[in-house]
FISEZA-128719 format. One record per residue: y, z, x of N, C-alpha, C, CB in turn; residue number from 0; residue in three letters. Coordinates in steps of 0.001 Angstrom, whole numbers, plus 500000, padded with zeros to 6 digits. Glycine has a CB too. Layout:
N
SITE    n_v    n_w    n_u   ca_v   ca_w   ca_u    c_v    c_w    c_u   cb_v   cb_w   cb_u   n res
SITE      Y      Z      X      Y      Z      X      Y      Z      X      Y      Z      X NUM ALA
...
//
This chain:
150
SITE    n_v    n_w    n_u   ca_v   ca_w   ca_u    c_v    c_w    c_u   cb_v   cb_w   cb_u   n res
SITE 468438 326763 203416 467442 326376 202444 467279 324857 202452 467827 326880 201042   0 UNK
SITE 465634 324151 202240 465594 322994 202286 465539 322561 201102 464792 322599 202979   1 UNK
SITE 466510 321071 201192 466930 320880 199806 465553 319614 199234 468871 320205 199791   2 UNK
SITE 464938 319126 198382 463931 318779 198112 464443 318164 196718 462898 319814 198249   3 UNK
SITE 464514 316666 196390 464638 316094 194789 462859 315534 194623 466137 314400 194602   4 UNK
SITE 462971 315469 193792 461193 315144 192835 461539 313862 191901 460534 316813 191404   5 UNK
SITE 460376 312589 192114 460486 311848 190827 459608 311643 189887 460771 310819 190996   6 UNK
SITE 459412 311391 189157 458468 311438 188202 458184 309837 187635 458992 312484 187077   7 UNK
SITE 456760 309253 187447 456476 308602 186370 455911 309288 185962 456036 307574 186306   8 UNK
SITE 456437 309178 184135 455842 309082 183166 455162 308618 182008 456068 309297 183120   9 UNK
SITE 453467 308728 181972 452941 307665 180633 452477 308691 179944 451664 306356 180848  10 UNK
SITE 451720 308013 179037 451026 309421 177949 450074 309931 178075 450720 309289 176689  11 UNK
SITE 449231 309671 178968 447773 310198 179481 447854 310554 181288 446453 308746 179124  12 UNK
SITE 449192 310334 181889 449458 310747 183321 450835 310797 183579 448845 309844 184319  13 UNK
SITE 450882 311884 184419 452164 312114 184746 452284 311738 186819 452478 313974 184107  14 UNK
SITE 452939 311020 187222 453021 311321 189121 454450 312040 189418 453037 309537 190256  15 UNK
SITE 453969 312595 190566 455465 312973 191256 455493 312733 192523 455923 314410 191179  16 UNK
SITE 457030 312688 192589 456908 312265 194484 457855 313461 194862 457742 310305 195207  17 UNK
SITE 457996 313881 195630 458544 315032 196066 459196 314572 197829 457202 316333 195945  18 UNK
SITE 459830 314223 197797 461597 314380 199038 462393 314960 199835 462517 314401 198787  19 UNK
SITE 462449 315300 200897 463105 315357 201665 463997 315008 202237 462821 315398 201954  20 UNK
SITE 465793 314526 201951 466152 313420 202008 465231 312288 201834 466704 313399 202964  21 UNK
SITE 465197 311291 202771 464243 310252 202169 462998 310063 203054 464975 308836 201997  22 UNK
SITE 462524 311335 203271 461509 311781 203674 460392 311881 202684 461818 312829 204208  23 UNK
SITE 459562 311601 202460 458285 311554 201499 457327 312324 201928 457659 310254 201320  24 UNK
SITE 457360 314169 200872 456569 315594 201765 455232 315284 200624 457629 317793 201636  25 UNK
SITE 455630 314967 199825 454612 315447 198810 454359 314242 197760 455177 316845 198017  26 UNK
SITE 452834 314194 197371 452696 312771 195600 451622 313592 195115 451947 310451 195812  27 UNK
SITE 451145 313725 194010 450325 313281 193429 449903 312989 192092 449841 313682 193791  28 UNK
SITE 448879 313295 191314 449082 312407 189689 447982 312822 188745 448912 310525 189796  29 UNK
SITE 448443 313371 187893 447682 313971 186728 447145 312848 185753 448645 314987 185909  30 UNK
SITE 446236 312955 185577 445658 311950 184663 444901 313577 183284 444064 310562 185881  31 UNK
SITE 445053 312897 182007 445300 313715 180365 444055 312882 179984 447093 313384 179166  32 UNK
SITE 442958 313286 179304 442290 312678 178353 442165 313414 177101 441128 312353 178820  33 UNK
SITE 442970 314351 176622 442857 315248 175372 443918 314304 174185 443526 317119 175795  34 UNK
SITE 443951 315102 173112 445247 315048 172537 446382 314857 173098 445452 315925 172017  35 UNK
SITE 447039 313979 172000 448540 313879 172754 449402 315415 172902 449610 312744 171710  36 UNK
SITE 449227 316086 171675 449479 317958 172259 448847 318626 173168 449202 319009 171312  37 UNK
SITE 447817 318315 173719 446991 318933 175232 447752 317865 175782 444971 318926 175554  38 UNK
SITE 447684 316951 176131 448899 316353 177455 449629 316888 177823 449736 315422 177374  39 UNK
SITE 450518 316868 176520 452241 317520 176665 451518 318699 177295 453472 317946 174949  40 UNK
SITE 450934 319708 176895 451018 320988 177557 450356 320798 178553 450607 322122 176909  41 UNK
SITE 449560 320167 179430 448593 319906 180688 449643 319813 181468 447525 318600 180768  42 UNK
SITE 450517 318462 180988 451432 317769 181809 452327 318926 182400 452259 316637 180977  43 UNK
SITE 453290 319395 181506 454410 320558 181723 453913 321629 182611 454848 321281 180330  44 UNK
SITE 452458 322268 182192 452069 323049 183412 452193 322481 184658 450810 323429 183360  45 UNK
SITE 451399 321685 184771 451433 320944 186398 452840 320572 186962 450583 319404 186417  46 UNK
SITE 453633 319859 185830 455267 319761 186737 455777 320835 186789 456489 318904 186172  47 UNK
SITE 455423 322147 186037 455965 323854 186544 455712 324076 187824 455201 325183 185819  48 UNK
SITE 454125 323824 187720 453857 324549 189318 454372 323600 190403 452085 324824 189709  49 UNK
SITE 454707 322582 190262 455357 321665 191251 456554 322281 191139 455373 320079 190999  50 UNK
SITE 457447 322172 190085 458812 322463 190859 459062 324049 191232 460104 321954 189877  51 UNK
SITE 458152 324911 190858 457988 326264 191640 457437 326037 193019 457002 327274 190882  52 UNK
SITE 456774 325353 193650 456243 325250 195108 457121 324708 195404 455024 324649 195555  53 UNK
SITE 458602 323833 194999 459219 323024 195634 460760 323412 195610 458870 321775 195141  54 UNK
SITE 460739 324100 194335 462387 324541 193993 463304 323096 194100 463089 325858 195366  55 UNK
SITE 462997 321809 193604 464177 320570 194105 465631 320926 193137 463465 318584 193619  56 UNK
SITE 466371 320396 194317 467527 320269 193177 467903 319626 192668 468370 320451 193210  57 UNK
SITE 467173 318581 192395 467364 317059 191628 466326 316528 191116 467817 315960 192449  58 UNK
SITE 466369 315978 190257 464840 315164 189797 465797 313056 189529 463892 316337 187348  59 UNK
SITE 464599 312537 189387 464572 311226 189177 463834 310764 187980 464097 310660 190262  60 UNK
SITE 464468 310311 186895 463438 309642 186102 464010 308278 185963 463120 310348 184686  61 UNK
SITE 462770 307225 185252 463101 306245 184968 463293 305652 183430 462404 305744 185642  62 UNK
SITE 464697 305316 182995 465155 304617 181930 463602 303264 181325 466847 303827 182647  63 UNK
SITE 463115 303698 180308 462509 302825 179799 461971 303344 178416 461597 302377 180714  64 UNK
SITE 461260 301815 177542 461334 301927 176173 459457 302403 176146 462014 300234 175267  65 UNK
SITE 459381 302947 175490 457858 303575 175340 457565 303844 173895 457658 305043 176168  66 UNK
SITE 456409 304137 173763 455938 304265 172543 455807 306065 172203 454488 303364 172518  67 UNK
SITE 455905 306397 171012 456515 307831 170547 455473 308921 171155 456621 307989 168696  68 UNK
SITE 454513 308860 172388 454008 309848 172538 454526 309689 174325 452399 309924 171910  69 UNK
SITE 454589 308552 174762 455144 308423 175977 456774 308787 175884 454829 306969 176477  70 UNK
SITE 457334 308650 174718 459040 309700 174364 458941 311055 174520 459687 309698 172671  71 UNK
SITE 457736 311262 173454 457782 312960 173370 457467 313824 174525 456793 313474 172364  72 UNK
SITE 456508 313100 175606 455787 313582 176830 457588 313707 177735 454239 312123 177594  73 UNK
SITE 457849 312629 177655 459445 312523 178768 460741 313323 177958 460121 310437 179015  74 UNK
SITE 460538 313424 177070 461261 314685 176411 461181 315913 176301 461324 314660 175520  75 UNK
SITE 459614 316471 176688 459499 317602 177100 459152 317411 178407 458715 318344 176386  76 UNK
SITE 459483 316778 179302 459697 317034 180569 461107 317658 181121 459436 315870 181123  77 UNK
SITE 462206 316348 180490 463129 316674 180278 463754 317983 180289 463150 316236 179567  78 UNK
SITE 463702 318380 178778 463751 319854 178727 463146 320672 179805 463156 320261 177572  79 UNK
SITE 462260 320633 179671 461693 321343 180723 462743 321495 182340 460226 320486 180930  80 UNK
SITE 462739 320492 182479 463820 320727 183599 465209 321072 183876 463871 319941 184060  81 UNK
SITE 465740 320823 182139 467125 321646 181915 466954 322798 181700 467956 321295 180893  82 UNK
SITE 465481 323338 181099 465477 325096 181245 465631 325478 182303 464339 325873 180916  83 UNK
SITE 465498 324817 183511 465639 325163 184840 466428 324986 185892 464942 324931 185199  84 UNK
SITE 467516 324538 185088 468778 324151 185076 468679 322722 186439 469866 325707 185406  85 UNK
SITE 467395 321939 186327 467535 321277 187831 468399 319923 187127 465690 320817 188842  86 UNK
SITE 469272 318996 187549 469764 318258 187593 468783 316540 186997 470274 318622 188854  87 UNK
SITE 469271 316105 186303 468182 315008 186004 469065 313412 186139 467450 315315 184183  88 UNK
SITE 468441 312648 187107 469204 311360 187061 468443 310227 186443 469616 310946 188445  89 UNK
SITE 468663 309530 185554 467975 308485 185374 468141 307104 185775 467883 308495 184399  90 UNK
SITE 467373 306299 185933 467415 304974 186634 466689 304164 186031 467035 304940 187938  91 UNK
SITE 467190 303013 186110 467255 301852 185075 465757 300917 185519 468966 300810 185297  92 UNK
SITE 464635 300613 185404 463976 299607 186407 464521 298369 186688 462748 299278 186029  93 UNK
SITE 465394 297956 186193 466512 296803 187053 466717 297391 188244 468132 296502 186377  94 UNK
SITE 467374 298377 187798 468151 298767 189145 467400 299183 190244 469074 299851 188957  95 UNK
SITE 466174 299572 189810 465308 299811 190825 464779 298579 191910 464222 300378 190120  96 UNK
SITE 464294 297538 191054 464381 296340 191588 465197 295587 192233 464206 295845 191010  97 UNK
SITE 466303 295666 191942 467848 295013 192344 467549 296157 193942 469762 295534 190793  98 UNK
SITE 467228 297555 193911 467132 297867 195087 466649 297908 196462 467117 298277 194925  99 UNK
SITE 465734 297043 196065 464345 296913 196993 464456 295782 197827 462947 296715 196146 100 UNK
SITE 464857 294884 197706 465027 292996 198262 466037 292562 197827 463958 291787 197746 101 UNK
SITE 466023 291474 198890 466809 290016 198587 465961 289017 198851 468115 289699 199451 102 UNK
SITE 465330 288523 197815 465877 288195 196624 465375 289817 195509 465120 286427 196129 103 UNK
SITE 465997 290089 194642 465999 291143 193917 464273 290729 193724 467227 291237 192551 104 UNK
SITE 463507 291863 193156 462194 291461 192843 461912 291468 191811 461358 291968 193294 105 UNK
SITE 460397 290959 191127 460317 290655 189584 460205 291595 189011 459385 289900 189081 106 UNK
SITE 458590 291743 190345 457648 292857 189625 457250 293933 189637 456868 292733 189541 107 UNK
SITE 456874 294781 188894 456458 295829 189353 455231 296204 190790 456108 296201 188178 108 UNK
SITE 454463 294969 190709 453256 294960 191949 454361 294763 193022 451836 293508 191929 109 UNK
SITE 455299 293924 192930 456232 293625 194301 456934 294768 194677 457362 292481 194133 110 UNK
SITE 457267 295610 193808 458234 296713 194046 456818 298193 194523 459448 297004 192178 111 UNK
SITE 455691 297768 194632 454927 298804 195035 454620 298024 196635 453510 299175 193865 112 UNK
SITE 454538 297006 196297 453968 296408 197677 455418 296639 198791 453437 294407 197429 113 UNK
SITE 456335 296923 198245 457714 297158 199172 457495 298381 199473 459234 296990 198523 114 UNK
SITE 457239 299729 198528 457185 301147 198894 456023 301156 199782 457052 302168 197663 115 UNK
SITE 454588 300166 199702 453607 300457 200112 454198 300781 201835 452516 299319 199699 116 UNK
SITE 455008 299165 202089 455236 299271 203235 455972 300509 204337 455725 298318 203171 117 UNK
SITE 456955 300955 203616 457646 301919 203955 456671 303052 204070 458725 302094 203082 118 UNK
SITE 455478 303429 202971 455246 304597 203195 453825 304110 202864 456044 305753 202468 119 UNK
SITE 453228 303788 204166 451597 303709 204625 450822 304420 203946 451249 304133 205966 120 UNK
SITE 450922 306229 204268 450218 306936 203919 450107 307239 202728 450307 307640 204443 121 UNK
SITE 450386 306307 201565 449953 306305 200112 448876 304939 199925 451445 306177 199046 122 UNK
SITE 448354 305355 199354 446600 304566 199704 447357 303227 198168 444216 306259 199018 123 UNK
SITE 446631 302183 198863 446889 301566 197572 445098 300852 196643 448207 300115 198092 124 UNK
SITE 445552 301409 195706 444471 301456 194296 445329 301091 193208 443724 303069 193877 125 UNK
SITE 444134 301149 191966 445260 301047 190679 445174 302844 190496 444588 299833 188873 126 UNK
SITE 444839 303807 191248 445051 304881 190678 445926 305898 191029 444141 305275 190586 127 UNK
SITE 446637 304713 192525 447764 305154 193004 449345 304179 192716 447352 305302 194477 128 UNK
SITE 448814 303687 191752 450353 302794 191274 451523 304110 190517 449835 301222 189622 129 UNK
SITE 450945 304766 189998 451824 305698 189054 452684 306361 190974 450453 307326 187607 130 UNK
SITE 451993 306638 191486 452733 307525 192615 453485 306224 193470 451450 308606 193744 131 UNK
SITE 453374 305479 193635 453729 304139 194573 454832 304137 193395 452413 302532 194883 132 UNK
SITE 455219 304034 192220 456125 303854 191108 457237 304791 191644 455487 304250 189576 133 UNK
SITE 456713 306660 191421 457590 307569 191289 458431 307859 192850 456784 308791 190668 134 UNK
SITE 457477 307181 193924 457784 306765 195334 459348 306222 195634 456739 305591 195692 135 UNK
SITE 458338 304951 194448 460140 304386 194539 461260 304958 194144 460457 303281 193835 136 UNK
SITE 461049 305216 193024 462135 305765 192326 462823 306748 193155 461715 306350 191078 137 UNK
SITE 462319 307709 194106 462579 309114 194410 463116 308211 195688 461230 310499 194468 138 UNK
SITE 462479 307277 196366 463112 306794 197732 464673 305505 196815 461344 305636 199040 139 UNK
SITE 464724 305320 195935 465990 304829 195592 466947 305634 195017 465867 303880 194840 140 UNK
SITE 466389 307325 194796 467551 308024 194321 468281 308823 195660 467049 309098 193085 141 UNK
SITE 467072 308925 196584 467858 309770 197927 468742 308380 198605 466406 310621 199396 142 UNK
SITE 468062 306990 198677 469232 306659 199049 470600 306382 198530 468997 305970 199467 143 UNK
SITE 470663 306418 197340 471531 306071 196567 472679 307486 197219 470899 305956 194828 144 UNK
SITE 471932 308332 196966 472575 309564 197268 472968 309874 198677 471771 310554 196843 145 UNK
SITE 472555 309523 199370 472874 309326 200682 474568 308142 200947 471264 308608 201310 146 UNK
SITE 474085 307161 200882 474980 306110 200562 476662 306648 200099 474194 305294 199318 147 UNK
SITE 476267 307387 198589 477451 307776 197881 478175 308783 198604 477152 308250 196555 148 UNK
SITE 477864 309612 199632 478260 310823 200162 479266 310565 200748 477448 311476 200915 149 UNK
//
């Protein structure tokens, strides 16, 4: 069986995922919400269902950060969502994400996309592909991390 981890950004009107192969990059893409913040949550959760049913990963990636109470509640029922499914959830700090990318560590968030850009061409760069260039990273700093630790 092929083993497959998924990362996720999350905001309150879009959700991205990147989907892995060791640190192979199979799968992105990115929901954008214009309803209620209760039609999100439920838009959102459908779409990361049918992702991790086409994908079965055994790991997910999220990222540690402070948000405002509908961007909590959206990553809290993601959350859940993925402990009903018993998949594994790691979180990561955006320091640490940064600290991962260069020397010299990088500032920004545009620098830390313009690093994934490089690695992985075939993600188009727009502002409507930053959420996936984000969850990119994240998912290419949790397989290596994981790689590394083995």
């Amino acid at each position: 069986m092929t083993s497959h981890s998924i990362s996720f950004k999350i905001c309150v009107k879009e959700v991205s995922y990147a989907v892995f192969r060791g640190q192979r990059l199979i799968f992105w893409e990115t929901h954008s919400y214009l309803s209620t913040p209760e039609e999100n949550v439920k838009n959102a959760i459908g779409d990361i269902v049918r992702c991790l049913a086409r994908f079965e990963p055994t790991a997910a990636a999220l990222q540690l950060f402070e948000g405002d109470d509908e961007d909590l509640q959206l990553r809290g029922e993601v959350k859940e969502t993925l402990r009903s499914l018993a998949i594994p959830i790691f979180e990561i700090s955006e320091q640490e994400l940064f600290d991962s990318f260069g020397l010299p560590t990088l500032k920004t968030r545009q620098g830390l996309r313009q690093a994934v850009l490089s690695i992985f061409p075939q993600l188009e760069t727009s502002r409507f592909m930053n959420s996936c260039l984000d969850a990119a990273a994240l998912g290419l700093h949790f397989e290596t991390s994981r790689i590394l630790s083995a």
